[in-house]
C-alpha positions, 0 to 999 in steps of 0.5 A, spaced: 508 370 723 514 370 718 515 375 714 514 373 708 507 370 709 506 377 713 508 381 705 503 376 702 497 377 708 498 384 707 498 384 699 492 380 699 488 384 704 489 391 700 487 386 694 481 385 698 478 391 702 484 396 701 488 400 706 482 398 712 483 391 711 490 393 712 490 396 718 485 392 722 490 386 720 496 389 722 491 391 729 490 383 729 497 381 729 499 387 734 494 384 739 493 376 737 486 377 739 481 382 740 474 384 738 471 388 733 470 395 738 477 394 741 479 394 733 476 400 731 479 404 737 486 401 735 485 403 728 480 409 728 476 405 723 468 406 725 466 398 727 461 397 721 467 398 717 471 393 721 465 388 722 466 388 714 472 387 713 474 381 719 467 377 715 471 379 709 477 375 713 472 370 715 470 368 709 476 366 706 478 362 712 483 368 714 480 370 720 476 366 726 473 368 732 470 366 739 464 367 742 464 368 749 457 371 752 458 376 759 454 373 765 453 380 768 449 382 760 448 376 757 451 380 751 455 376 747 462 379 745 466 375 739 474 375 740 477 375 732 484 372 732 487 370 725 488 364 721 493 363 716 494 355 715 490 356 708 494 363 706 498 359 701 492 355 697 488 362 698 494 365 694 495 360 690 487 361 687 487 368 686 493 367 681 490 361 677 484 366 677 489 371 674 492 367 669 485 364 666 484 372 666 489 373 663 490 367 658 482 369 656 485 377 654 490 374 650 486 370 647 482 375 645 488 380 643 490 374 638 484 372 634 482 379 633 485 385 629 483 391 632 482 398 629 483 406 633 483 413 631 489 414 635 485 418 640 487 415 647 481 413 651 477 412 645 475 405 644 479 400 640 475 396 635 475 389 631 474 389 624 466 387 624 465 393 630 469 398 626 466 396 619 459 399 622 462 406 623 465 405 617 472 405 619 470 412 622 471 413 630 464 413 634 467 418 639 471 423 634 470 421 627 476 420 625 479 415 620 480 408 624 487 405 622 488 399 624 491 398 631 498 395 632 496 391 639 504 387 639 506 390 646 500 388 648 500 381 646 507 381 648 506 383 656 500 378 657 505 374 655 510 376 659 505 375 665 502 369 664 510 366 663 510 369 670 505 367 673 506 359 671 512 359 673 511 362 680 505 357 680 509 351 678 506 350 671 512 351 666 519 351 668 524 357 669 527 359 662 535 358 663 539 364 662 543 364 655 551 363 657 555 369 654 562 367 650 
């Protein structure tokens, strides 16, 4: 697997379902094809766990399986091999996800003015919300001054210029040449 898909694999399963992901992915790749108990030897991850996160794989089309069925039992084992031809469209709609996100919140910063106390982890308030307390904070009842949400807007915006361009939406803004 390429390198670079291998980062994007590894990013996308922490998003997923944190370092167990991780570790049974990584286990996957070393051995190709295994089953679920040959997982949880590796990784030291109990199998529920392992079983979750190859369905979690498997449900985003990152991981498929086999099943063969022992004629001495007649238990079935599932062989769990990974599947990446749909990684890059996976990839692709989380970060659309993420922009809508993000292009929503930003929205939401600039049609509304905000108020704060100043307190960190007080809520930030609109106006309507800040007028039922009498512009007095709900937690600490200090004065509520109106709260200056620039660096906020400007870091959404930042990412949002970011991430259209990784999705091919806007264009690379051209460097200014210096005299």
């Amino acid at each position: 697997m390429a390198r670079r898909k291998n980062k994007e694999l590894l990013e996308l399963a922490l998003d997923m379902g944190g370092e167990e992901a991780v570790e049974v992915i990584k286990a996957l790749e070393k051995k190709k094809e295994s089953t679920d108990e040959e997982l949880a030897e590796i990784t030291g991850i109990r199998v529920n766990t392992v079983r979750k996160v190859l369905y979690m794989l498997y449900d985003q089309g990152l991981a498929e399986f086999k099943r063969i069925r022992d004629k001495e039992t007649g238990w079935y084992y599932y062989y769990w091999h990974l599947e990446t031809k749909r990684l890059p469209e996976i990839i692709r709609s989380k970060k659309m996800a993420e922009l809508k996100k993000l292009r929503e919140m930003l929205d939401e910063e600039t049609s509304e003015i905000y108020y704060h106390c100043g307190t960190p982890g007080h809520p930030k308030l609109t106006f309507d919300e800040a007028m039922e307390y009498e512009f007095q904070c709900p937690i600490c009842g200090q004065m509520l001054m109106q709260y200056d949400n620039t660096a906020v807007v400007e870091e959404l915006r930042r990412r949002i210029e970011e991430l259209e361009i990784e999705l091919g939406l806007r264009k690379k803004p051209r460097k200014k040449k210096s005299n």
